[in-house]
N, C-alpha and C positions, 0 to 999 in steps of 0.2 A: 352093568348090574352088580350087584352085591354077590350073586354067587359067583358070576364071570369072575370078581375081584377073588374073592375065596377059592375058589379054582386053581387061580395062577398063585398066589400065595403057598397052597398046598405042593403044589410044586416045588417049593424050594423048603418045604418044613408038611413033611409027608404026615410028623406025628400030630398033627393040626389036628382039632375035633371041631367037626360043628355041624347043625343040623339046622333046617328049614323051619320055621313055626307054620302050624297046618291054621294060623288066629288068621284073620284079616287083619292086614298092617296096614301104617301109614305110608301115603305115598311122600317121599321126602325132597324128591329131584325140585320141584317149587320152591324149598327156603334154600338151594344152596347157591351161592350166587358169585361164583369161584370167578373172578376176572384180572389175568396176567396184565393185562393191555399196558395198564400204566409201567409197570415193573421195567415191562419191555420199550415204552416209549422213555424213560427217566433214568435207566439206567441199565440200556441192551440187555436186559436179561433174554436167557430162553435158556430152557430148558435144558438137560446137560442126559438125563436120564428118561429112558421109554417107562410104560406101567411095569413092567416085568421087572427092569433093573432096583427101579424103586422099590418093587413087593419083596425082590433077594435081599435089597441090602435090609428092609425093615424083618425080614425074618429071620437075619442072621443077627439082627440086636436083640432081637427076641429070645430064640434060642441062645445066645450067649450071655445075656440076663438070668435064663432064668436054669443056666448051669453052673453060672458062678458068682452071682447076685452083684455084679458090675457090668458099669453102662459101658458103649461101645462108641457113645457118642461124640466125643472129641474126636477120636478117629476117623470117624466116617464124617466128621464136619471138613476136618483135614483132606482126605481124601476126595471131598465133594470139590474143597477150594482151588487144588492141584490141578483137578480137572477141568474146573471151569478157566485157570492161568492158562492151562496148554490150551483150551479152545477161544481164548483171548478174550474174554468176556470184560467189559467195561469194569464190573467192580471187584475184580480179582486180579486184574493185572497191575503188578506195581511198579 
């Protein structure tokens, strides 16, 4: 769920703010239609990172954005690619 997401995220960026709308929402889980399958049959992908790792490193671009209005992003593309070489993934290893 969204707050489970917002939960763990607050965990790694405590000074998070956010609150619940008391509206009736839409429900969204219907249009999202997230499918690895192909990625991983064309070209071994999987996964490198759990939800948790992912929520760290996206709060840590966040918080580093917005203390010093530079991205972190090459880095951490860097650092995703190293990872995937050492776990020998088909399109990282050269």
């Amino acid at each position: 769920s969204v707050a489970n997401v917002l939960g763990i995220l607050e965990d790694y960026w405590p000074q998070l703010s956010w609150h619940r709308s008391q509206g009736e929402e839409p429900h969204e889980a219907q249009h999202l239609l997230l499918d690895s399958s192909k990625a991983n049959a064309q070209l071994n992908w999987k996964p490198l990172w759990n939800l948790e790792s992912a929520l760290r490193v996206t709060a840590r671009w966040y918080q580093h954005y917005l203390a010093t209005n530079k991205v972190l992003t090459r880095e951490q593309v860097l650092n995703y690619a190293a990872l995937a070489e050492k776990a020998e993934c088909a399109w990282a290893v050269q």
